[in-house]
N, C-alpha and C positions, 0 to 999 in steps of 0.2 A: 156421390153426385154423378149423374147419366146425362148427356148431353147428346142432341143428332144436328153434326155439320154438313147443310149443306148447301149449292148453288146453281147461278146459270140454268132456272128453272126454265124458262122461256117459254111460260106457259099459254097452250094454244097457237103455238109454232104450228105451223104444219111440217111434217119431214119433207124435205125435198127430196127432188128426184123419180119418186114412185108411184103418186095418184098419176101422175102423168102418163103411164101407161098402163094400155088396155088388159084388164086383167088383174091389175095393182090390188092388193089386201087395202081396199081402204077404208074398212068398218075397223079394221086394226091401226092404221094409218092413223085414223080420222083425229081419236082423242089420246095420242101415245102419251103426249106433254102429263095430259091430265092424271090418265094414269099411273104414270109411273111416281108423281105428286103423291098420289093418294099412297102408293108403294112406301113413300117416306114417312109419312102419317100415322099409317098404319104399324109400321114399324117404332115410333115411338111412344104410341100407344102401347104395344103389347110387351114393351122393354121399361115401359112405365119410366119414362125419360122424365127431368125435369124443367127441360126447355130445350128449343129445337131454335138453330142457328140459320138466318136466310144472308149468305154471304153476295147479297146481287143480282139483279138482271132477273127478278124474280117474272116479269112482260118482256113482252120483245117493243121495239120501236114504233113496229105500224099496226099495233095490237088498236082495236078502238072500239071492241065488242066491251061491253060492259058485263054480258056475261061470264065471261075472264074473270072478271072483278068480285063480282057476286060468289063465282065458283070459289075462287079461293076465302071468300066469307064465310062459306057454309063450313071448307073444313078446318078452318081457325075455329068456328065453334063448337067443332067435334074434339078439335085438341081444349078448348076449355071448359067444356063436360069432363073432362081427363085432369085437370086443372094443372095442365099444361103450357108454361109464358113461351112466344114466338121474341125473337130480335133478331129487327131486319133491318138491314141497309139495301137503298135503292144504287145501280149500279148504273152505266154509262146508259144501255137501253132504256131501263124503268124511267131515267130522266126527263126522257123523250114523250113517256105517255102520260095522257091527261088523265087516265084512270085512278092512279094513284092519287090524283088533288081531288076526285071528284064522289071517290064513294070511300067512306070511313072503316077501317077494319075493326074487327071486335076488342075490348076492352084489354086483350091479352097478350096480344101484339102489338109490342114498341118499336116505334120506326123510329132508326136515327135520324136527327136532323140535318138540314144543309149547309149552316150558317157555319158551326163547325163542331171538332169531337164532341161527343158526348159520351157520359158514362152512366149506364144503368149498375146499380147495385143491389142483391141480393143478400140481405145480413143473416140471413136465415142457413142460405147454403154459403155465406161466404163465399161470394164472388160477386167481381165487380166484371163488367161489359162494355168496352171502349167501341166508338166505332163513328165513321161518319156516314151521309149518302151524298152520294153525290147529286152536287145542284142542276148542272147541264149536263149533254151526254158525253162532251169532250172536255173531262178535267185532266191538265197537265202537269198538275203540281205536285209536290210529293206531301199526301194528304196526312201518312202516317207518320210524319216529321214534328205537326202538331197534334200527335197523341196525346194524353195526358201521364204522366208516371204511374207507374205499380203501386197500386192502393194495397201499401202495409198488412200483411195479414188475412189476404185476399186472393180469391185462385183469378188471376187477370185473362181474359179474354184480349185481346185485338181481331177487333170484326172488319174486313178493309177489300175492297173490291181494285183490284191491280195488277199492271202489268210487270212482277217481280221484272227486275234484272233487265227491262227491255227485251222479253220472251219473241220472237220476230215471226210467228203466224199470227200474233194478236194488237189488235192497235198498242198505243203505248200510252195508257191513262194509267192517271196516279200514280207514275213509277215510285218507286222506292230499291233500295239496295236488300239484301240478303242479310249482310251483317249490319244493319243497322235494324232490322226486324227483333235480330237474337242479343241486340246491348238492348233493346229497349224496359227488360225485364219482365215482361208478360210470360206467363207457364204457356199459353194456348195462340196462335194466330190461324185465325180460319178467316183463309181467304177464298176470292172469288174473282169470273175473270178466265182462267185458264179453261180448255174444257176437258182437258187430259188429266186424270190423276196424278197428283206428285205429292209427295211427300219431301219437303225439301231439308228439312231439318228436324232432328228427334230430342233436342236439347237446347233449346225447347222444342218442340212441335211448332210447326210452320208447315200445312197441310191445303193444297188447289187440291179438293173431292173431285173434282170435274163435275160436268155436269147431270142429271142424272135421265136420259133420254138423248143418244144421236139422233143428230136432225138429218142429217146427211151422209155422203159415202166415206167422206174425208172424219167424221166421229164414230170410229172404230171399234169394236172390243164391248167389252162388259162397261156400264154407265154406274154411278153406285154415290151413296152417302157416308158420312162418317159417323159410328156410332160412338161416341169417347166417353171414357169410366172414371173418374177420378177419385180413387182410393181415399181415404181421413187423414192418412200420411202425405198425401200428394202424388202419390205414385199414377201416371197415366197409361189405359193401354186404349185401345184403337183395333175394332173392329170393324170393315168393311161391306155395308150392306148392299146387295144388286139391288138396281131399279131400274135397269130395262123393259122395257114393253115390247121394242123391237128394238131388237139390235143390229147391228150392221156392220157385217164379216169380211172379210175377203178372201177368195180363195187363190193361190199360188200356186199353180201348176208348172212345174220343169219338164220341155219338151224334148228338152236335149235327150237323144241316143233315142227318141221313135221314130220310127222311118216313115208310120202313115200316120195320117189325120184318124183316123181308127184306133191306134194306140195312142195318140192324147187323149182321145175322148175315153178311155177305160180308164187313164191313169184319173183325168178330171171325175169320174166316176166314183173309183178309191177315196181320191179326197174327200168328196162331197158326204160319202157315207163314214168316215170318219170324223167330219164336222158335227153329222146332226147329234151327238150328246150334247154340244155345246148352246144347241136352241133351247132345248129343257122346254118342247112341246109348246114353244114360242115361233109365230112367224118372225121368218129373218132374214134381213136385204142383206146379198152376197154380192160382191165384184167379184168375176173371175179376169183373173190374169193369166192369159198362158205366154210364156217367155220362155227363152234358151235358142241355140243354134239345132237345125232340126234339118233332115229330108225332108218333112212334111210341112215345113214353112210355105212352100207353092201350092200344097192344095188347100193350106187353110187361110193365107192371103188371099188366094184367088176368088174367095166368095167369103168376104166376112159377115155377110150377115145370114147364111147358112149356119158359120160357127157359132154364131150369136142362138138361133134356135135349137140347134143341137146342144149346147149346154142349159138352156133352157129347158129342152126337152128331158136332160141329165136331172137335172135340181129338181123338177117337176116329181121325177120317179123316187130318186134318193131321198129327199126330202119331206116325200110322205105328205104333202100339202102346206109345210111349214116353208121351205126355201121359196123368196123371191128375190131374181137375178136382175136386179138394177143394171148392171154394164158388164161387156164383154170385150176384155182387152187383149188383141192377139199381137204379140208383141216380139214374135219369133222371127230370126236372122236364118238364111239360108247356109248348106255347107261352102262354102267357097273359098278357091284358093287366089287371094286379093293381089297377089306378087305376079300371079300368071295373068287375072284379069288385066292389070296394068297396062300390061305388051301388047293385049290385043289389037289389032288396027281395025276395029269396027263398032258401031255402034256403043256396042258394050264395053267395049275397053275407054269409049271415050264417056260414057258415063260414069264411070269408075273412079276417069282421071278426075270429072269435073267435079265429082260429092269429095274427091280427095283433098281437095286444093279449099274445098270451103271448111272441110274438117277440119285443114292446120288453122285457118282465122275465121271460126263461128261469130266473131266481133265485126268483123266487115258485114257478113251478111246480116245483121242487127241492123248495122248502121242505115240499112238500104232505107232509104225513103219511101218504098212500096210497102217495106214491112211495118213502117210506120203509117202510112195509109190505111193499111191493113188495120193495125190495131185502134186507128179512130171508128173504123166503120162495124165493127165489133157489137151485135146487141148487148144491151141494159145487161141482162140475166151473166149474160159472159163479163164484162167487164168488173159489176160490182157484188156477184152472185158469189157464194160457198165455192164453186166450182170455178172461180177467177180467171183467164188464159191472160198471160202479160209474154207479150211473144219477145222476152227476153233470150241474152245467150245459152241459158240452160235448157231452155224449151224448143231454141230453135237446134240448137246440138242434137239433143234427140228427135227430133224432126228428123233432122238429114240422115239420121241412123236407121231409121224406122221407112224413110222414102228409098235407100239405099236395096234394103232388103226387100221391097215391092215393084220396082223397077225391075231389078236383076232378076229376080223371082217370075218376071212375066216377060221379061227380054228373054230369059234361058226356057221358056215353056214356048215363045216363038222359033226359038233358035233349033230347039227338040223338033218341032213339026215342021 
């Protein structure tokens, strides 16, 4: 028996971040969702699967195109000219949209219901298919508690969209525990929900594919489905299929030990061209980060959005037409010796003092009332967007880190003239 697991389609998402600026690949952009969809399709088509696993969030929330809807009709009816069965649970998003109450999918795809678990059974390939959908977008119960038992004789499935263990980048629906997944006696849990691959457990399998298309800078890495085999003896193995269409990189530069902004940009060079095997002739949204203690911290603070085009201009040539550089993070600390700024009696010494005294209590400056001001007046997109800012102690810590090093960096370039 062939099975393909996978979730977190969020189909006709647009990726964020990218159409937005001038230049942006957005004939690649446009339909990534869809594509990489088709990526999984196509894939258990040509592995001649026996049925393909939708663990979730197969729409997004504020999807209301019905083309969506239709599209994913057409190739449900490409998997059942293949005579291929679909089982899907709707997940916190699909809840939210009316598309699913309002156009009917083909004959071959089982939607679990809301009211509660259900089980599809297979007597043919012996297996049974446990699974719920969820009714609204925020269920907080623990849904796989009323699973039903391991049907005797049966390769069990649990289909279940959740936030294992209270995972804390992700809301927390349907929680459930880890070891109450692995007493439940099911061989297979494919879940949905996380958008990072994991594999939590191999005995049984308890498998988040992640999603199969990042939408943004923060969904990382390769995107991918699960291909799972299941031997006559039982025996499982798990192959990993990519389905990116664009993926989204980041590159890491260490500027520590260059003295000019000329040798970061050769070393960011180095990288960039030892990235591009990793596109495989795919456009790809890159974040550069450059960090480290550097000389060259002043002249690439001094004009960040110089270094913004010059890495730009980098990706442009390295990249052969496939790099596109979403954000440029110059995140370099000056050389300085912090014991001698201290003493100083002027300006500089006395900013020194004053980022020093907020560094030993980043909690006091939280508390400020400004900062709270601050974060009401916050746009929509920043508040409840991918890209979230919560001007919390962690953010503002690094704040004063990052202000320290542009300060001193343009205080010591006046001090020089």
């Amino acid at each position: 028996m062939k099975f393909i697991h996978c979730a977190d389609i969020h189909l006709d998402t647009p990726l964020q971040g990218l159409a937005q600026y001038p230049g942006a690949p957005v004939n690649e952009i446009r339909n990534a969702t869809r594509r990489a969809f088709e990526r999984v399709l196509s894939a258990a088509i040509s592995e001649k699967v026996d049925f393909v696993i939708v663990a979730g969030d197969l729409y997004d929330t504020g999807l209301k195109s019905f083309e969506s809807a239709l599209f994913f009709n057409k190739q449900m009816a490409r998997l059942k000219d293949a005579g291929i069965g679909v089982y899907l649970i709707y997940g916190n998003h699909d809840a939210a949209s009316k598309l699913i109450k309002q156009i009917r999918p083909p004959g071959n795809v089982h939607v679990f219901r809301t009211s509660e678990a259900q089980t599809f059974l297979d007597d043919g390939l012996r297996v049974a298919i446990h699974g719920q959908s969820f009714a609204t977008p925020e269920i907080t119960e623990d849904l796989a508690a009323k699973y039903p038992p391991p049907m005797p004789g049966f390769f069990n499935i649990g289909v279940l969209h959740t936030n294992l263990a209270g995972i804390s980048e992700h809301a927390n629906y349907a929680p459930c525990s880890l070891e109450a997944l692995k007493n439940k006696g099911y061989q297979y849990w494919a879940l949905g929900h996380v958008h990072n691959r994991q594999t939590l457990c191999t005995n049984p399998y308890i498998i988040y594919p992640g999603n199969i298309q990042g939408r943004h800078g923060k969904e990382q890495g390769e995107k991918s489905c699960e291909l799972v085999t299941v031997s006559d003896a039982g025996a499982i193995s798990i192959e990993t299929i990519s389905t990116s269409v664009v993926p989204w990189f980041q590159a890491d530069i260490d500027a520590s030990g260059c003295q000019t902004a000329e040798e970061v940009y050769e070393k960011l060079r180095l990288g960039l061209e030892a990235m591009l095997s990793q596109s495989r002739e795919r456009v790809t949204a890159l974040r550069v980060r450059i960090s480290g203690t550097t000389d060259a911290h002043g002249e690439l603070s001094r004009d960040l959005e110089q270094a913004r085009h010059e890495a730009i201009s980098i990706a442009t040539e390295c990249g052969k037409g496939l790099f596109w550089v979403e954000r440029v993070e110059v995140s370099t600390s000056p050389r300085l010796n912090h014991d001698e700024l201290l003493k100083r009696d002027d300006p500089i010494g006395e900013v020194v003092r004053i980022i020093a005294s907020l560094r030993q209590d980043p909690a006091a400056l939280a508390s400020w009332s400004a900062i709270a001001e601050l974060q009401k007046k916050l746009p929509d997109e920043l508040l409840n967007g991918p890209e979230a800012v919560k001007l919390d102690v962690a953010v503002l810590s690094a704040a004063i880190e990052e202000a320290e090093g542009v300060l001193l960096s343009r205080l010591s370039g006046l001090e020089a003239e």
